[in-house]
C-alpha positions as CSV (number, residue, x, y, z in Angstrom):
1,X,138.3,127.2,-52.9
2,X,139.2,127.1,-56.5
3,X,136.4,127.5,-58.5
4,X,136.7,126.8,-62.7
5,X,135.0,129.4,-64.6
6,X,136.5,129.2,-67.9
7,X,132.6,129.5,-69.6
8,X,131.1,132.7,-68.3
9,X,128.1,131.4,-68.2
10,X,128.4,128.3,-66.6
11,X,130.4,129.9,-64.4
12,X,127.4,132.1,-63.8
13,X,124.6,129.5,-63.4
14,X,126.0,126.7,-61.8
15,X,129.0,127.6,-59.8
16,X,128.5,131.5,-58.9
17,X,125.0,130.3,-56.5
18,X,127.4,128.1,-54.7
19,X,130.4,130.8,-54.2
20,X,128.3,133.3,-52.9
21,X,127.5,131.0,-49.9
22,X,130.6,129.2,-49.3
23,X,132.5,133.0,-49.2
24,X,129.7,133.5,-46.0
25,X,131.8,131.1,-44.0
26,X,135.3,132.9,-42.0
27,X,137.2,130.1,-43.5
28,X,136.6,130.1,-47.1
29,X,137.5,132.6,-50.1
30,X,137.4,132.0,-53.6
31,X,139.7,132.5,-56.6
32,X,137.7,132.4,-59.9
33,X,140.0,130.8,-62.8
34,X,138.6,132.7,-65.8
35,X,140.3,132.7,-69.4
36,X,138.9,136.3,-69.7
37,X,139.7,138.8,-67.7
38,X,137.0,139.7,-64.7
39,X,136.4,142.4,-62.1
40,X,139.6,141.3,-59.9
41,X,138.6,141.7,-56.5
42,X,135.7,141.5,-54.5
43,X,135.0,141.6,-51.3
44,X,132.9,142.5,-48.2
45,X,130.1,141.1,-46.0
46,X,130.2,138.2,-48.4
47,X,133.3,137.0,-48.4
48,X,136.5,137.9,-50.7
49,X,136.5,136.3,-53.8
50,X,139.5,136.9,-56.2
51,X,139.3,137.0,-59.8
52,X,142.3,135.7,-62.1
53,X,143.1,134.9,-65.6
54,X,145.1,131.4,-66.7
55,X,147.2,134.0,-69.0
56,X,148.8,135.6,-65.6
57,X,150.0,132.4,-64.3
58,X,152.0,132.4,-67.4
59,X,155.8,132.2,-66.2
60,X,159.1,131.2,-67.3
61,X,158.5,128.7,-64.6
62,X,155.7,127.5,-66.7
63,X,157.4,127.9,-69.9
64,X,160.2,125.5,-68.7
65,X,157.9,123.0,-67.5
66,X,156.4,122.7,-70.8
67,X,159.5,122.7,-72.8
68,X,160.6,119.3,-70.5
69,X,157.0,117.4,-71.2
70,X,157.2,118.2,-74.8
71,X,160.6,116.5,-74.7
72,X,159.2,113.7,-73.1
73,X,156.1,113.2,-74.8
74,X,158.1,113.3,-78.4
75,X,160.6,110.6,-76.6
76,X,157.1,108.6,-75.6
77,X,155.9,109.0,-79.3
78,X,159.5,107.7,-80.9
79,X,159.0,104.5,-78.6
80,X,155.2,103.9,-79.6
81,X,155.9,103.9,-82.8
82,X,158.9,101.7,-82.7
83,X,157.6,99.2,-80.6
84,X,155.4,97.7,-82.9
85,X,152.1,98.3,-81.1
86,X,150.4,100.1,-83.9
87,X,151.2,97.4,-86.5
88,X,150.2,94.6,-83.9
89,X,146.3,96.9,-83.4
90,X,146.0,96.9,-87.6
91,X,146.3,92.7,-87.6
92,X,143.3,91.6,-89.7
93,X,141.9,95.0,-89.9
94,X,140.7,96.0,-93.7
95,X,142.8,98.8,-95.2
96,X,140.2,101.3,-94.7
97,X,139.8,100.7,-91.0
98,X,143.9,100.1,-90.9
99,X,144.3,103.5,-92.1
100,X,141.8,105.0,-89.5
101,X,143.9,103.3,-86.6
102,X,146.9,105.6,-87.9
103,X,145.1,108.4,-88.6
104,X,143.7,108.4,-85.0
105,X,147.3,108.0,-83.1
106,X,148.4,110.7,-85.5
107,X,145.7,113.0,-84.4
108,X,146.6,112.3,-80.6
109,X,150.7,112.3,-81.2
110,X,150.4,116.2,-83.6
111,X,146.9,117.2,-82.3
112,X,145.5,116.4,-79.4
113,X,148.1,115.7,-76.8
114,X,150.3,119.3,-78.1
115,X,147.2,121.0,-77.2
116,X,146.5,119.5,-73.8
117,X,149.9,119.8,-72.7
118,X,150.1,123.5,-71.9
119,X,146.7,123.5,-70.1
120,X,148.2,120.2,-68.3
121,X,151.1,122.6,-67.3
122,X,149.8,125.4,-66.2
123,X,147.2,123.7,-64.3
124,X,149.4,122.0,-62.0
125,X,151.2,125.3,-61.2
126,X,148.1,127.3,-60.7
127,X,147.3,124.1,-58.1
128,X,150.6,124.3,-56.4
129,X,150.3,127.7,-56.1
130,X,147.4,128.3,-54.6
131,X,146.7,124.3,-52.6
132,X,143.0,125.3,-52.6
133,X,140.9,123.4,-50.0
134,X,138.5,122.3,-52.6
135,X,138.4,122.9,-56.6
136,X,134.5,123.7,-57.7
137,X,133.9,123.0,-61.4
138,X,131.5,123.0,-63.8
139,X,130.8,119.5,-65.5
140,X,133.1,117.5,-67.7
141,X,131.7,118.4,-71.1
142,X,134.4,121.2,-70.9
143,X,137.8,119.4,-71.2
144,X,139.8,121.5,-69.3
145,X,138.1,120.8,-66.1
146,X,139.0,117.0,-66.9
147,X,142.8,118.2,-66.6
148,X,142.1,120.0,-63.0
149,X,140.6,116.8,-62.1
150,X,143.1,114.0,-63.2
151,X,145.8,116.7,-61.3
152,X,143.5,116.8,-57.7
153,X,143.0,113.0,-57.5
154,X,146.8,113.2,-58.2
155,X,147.7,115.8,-55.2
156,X,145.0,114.1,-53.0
157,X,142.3,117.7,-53.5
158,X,138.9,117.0,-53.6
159,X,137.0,118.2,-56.8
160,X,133.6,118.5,-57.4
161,X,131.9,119.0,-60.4
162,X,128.4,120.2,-60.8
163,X,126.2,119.2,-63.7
164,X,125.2,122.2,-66.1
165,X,122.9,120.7,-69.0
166,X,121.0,117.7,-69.7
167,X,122.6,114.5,-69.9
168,X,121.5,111.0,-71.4
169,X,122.8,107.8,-73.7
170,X,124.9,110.9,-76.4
171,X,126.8,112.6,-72.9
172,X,129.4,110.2,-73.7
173,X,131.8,112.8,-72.1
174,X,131.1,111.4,-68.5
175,X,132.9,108.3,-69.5
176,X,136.1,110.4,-68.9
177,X,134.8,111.5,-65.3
178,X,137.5,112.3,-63.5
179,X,136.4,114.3,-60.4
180,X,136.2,113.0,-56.6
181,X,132.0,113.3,-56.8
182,X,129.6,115.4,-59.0
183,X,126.3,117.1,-57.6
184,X,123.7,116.5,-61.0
185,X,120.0,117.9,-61.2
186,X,118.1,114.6,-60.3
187,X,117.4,110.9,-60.3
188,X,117.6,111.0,-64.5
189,X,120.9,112.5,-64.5
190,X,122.0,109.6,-61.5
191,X,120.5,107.1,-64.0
192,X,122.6,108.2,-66.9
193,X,126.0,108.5,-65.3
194,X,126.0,105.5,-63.6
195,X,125.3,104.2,-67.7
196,X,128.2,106.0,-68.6
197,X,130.5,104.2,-66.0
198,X,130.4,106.9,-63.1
199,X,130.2,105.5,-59.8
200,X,127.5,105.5,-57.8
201,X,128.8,106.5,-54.9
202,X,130.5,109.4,-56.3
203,X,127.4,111.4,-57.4
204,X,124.7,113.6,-55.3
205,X,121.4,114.6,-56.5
206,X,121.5,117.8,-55.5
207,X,118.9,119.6,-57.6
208,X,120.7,122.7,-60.1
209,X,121.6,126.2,-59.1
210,X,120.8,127.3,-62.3
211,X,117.0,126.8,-61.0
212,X,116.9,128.4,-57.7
213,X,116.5,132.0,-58.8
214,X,113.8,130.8,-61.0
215,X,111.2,129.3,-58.0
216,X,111.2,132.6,-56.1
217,X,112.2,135.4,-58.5
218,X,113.6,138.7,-56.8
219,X,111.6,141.8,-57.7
220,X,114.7,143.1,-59.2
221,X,113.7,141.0,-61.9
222,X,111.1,142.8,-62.8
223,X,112.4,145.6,-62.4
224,X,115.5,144.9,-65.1
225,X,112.3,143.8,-67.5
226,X,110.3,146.8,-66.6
227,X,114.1,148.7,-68.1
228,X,115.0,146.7,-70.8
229,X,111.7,146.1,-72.4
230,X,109.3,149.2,-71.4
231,X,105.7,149.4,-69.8
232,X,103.8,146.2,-71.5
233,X,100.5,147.1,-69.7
234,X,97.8,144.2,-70.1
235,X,99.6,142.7,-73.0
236,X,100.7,138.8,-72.4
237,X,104.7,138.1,-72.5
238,X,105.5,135.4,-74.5
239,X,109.4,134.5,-74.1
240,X,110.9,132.3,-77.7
241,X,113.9,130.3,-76.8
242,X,114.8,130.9,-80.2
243,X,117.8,128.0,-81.5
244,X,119.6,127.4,-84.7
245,X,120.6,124.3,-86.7
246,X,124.0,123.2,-88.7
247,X,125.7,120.4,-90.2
248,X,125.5,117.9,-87.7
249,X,121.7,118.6,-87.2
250,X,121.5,118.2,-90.5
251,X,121.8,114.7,-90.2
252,X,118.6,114.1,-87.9
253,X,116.3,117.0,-89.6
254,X,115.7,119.5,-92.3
255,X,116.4,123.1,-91.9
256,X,114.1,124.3,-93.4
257,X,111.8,122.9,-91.1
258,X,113.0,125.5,-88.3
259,X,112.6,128.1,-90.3
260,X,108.8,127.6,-91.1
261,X,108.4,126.9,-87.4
262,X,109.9,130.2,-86.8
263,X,108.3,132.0,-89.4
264,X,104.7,130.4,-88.3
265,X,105.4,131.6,-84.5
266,X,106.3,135.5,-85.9
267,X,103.1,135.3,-87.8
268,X,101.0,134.1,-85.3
269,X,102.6,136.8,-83.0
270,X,102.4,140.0,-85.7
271,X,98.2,138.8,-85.4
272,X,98.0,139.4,-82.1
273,X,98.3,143.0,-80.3
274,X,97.4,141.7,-77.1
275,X,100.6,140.1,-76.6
276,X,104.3,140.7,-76.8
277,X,106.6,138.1,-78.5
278,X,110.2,138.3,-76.7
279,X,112.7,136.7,-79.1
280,X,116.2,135.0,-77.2
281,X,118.5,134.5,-79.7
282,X,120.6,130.9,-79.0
283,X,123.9,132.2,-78.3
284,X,125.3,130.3,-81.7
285,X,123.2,131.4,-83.9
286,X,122.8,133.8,-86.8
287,X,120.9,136.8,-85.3
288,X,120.5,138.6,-88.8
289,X,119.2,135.3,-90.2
290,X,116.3,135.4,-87.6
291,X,115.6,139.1,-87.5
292,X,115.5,138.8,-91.5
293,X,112.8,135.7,-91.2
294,X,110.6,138.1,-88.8
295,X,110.7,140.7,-91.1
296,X,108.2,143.0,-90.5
297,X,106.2,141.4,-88.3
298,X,104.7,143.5,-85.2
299,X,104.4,142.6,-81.6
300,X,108.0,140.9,-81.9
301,X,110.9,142.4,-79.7
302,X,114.2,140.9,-79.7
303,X,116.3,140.4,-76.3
304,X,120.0,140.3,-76.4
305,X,122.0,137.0,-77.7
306,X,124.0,137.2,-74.4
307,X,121.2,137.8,-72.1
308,X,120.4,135.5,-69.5
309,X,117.1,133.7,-70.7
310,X,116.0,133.2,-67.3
311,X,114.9,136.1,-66.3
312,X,112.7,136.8,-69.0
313,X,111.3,133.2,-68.6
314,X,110.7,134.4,-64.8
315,X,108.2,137.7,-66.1
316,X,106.4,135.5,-68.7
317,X,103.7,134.5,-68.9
318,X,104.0,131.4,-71.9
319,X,107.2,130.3,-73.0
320,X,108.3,129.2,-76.5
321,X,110.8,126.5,-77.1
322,X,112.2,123.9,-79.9
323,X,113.6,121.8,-77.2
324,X,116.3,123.4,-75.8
325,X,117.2,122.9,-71.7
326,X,115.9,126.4,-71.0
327,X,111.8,124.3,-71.3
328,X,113.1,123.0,-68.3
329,X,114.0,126.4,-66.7
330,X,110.1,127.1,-68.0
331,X,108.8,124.3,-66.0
332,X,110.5,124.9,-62.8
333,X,109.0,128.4,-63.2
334,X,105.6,126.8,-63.6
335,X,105.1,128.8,-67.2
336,X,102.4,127.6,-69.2
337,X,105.3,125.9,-72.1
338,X,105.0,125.0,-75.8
339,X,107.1,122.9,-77.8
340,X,105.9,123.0,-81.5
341,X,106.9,120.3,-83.7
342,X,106.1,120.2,-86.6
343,X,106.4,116.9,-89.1
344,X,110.3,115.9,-89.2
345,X,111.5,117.8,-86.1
346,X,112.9,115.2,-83.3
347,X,114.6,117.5,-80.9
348,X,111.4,118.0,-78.7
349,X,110.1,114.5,-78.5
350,X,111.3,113.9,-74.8
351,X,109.3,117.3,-73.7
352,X,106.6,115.8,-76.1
353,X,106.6,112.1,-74.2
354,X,106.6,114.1,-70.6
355,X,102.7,115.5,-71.1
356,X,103.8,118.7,-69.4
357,X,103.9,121.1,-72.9
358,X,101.4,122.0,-75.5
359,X,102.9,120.3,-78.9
360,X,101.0,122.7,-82.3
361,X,101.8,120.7,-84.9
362,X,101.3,123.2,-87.6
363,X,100.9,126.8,-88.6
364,X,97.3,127.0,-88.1
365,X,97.7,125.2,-84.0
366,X,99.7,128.0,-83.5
367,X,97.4,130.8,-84.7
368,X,94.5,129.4,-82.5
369,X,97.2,129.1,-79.7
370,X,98.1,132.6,-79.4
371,X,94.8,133.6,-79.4
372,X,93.7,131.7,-76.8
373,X,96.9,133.3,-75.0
374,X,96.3,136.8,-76.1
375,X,92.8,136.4,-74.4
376,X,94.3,134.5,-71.5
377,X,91.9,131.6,-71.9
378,X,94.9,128.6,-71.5
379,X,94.3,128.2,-68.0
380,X,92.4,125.1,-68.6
381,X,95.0,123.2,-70.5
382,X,97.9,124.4,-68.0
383,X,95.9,123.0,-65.2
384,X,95.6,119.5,-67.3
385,X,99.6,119.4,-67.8
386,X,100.0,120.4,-64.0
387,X,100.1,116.6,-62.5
388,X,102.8,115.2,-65.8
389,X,104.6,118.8,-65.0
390,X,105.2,117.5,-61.6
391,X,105.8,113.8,-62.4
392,X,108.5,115.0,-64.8
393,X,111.0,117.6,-63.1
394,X,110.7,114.7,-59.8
395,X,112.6,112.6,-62.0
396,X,114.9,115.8,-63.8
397,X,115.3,118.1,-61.1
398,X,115.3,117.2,-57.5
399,X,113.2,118.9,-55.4
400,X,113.1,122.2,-57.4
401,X,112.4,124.5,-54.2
402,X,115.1,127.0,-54.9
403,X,117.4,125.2,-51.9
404,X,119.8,123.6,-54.6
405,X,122.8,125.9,-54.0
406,X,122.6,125.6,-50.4
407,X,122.8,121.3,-50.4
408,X,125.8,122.0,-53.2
409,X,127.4,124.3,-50.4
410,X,126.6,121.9,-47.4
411,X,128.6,119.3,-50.0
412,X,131.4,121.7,-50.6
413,X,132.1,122.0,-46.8
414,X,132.0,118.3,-46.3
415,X,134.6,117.6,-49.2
416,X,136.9,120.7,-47.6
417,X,136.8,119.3,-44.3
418,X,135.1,122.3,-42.6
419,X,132.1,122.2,-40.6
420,X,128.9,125.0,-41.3
């Protein structure tokens, strides 16, 4: 089995789950395609699996494939362009829009297509080379797993892919689905594919790996929070899923408006000594910035940017979010969740619409809020969002039970030919 890790963390959340059962079985290991360099071998009652770099496949082999499709590829762009097929797409097109048309097969000609063409390369030799029974991939948002997938369907190797985030009407990168079938989170994520033009046939609601660990929590868990953070004692854990904005948010929303949502949460939390504010940093954004907003502010602790959020979500007990995907993670765990927004912010309407989060709407919510949770007097209201909590993640995540990895490694052996 060939297993795509080029993102250490989806590599981690998604795919890892599944390799550590697969490996179980006598007739499967695992090589684990990285683009930085891991622990290289592992092995023992759980199987072997091998860890490798797309750097060391490297060759002169490689090297003199390339040189060959570059030849070819400039021969295919001298024969566009002198077959008339541009001018004949600019026919009754305003100059404007002319000059976009251009502009775009330039991009793919001088960007795009030099780019892809060593990945293209060294993919198919890292296939050939190793003729894996199956290739186990994270999902298409990453365009290199799109190349790995175009080249199995080629050389007749099944490929699955398995959903990592959210999807809906914007995931317009499943329109270039390539892979032989795709295990996604739930009936939402079915929905939304087949929108985007993926076959029905092709996809199995499998429920996420990501979520397994968070349904039963091992008590090594705890014990990693116990180290990292100290003795807390009676004190409440709140957990911030802490995010950032930029230029293309800045379309939909005004910055400033995170900030004083931020700023309100750190003030509300340096009120209350009862309970401890644990701070994850988005792993994009400007740490400094957010340590510098927080100030001085007591009761706060910061966890590290590369930290794996769940498992402080899976110790808490409130969780904090602006509408990222780790409010589902929150869910799952059956956290008590809140998703301020505050006038102008959009990116937490869909938790909003559900009915399974508390939405403060200003600084003042959020300073009754935390004092009902320093005093532990919220069980009420996360009894009332109990019922649209479970109405919810049956639509999002398929039967969240903690069983996803093992219907993503029944699939695995299916596509490989190889009964459990």
């Amino acid at each position: 089995m060939l297993c795509l890790g080029f993102t250490e963390r989806m590599y981690r959340d998604v795919l890892e789950p599944v390799v550590e059962r697969v490996i179980t079985h006598n007739a499967f290991g695992a090589v684990v395609l990285a683009e930085l360099a891991q622990s290289g071998k592992r092995s023992g009652s759980a199987g072997v699996r091998v860890y490798q770099t797309t750097s060391q496949h490297w060759d002169v082999h490689v090297e003199d494939r390339l040189r060959h499709l570059t030849r070819a590829l400039a021969q295919l762009e001298k024969r566009f362009k002198s077959s008339g097929a541009l001018a004949a797409l600019q026919v009754g097109l305003d100059s404007s829009l002319s000059s976009a048309v251009e502009q775009l097969f330039h991009l793919l000609f001088k960007g795009h297509i030099p780019l892809m063409a060593p990945q293209a390369v060294l993919a198919r030799h890292i296939l050939e080379k190793h003729r894996p029974a199956i290739v186990l991939s994270p999902d298409t948002a990453d365009s290199r797993t799109r190349v790995y997938a175009l080249l199995c369907e080629r050389m007749g190797i099944p490929c699955l892919d398995v959903q990592f985030g959210l999807t809906g009407d914007e995931a317009i990168e499943w329109r270039f689905f390539a892979a032989s079938r795709v295990a996604v989170w739930g009936d939402s994520s079915k929905r939304f594919l087949i929108k985007h033009g993926v076959a029905e046939e092709k996809i199995h609601v499998t429920g996420s790996p990501r979520h397994d660990i968070l349904v039963n929590p091992p008590a090594a868990a705890f014990d990693s929070f116990r180290a990292t953070f100290g003795q807390t004692g009676t004190r409440k854990i709140v957990v911030l899923a802490s995010t950032y904005t930029d230029s293309a948010h800045g379309d939909y929303t005004d910055p400033g408006i995170l900030r004083g949502m931020k700023l309100a949460i750190f003030r509300a939390a340096d009120c209350s000594p009862g309970l401890l504010l644990i701070v994850k940093p988005h792993p994009h954004e400007n740490v400094d910035e957010t340590r510098a907003l927080c100030g001085n502010c007591q009761n706060v602790v910061f966890a590290e940017q590369t930290s794996d959020i769940r498992a402080v979500i899976a110790v808490c007990d409130a969780f904090i979010s602006f509408g990222s995907t780790a409010t589902i993670d929150a869910l799952i765990a059956d956290k008590l969740t809140v998703c301020p927004i505050f006038p102008g912010w959009p990116f937490s309407d869909v938790f909003r619409d559900s009915g399974a989060v508390l939405v403060p709407q200003s600084g003042e919510d959020l300073m009754a809020l935390f004092r009902k949770l320093e005093t532990g007097n919220l069980l009420k209201e996360k009894a009332e969002l109990g019922g649209a909590r479970s109405a919810y993640l049956q639509e999002i995540s398929h039967q969240p039970d903690g069983l996803a990895s093992a219907r993503i490694e029944k699939l695995v052996l299916e596509m490989a030919g190889t009964e459990k």
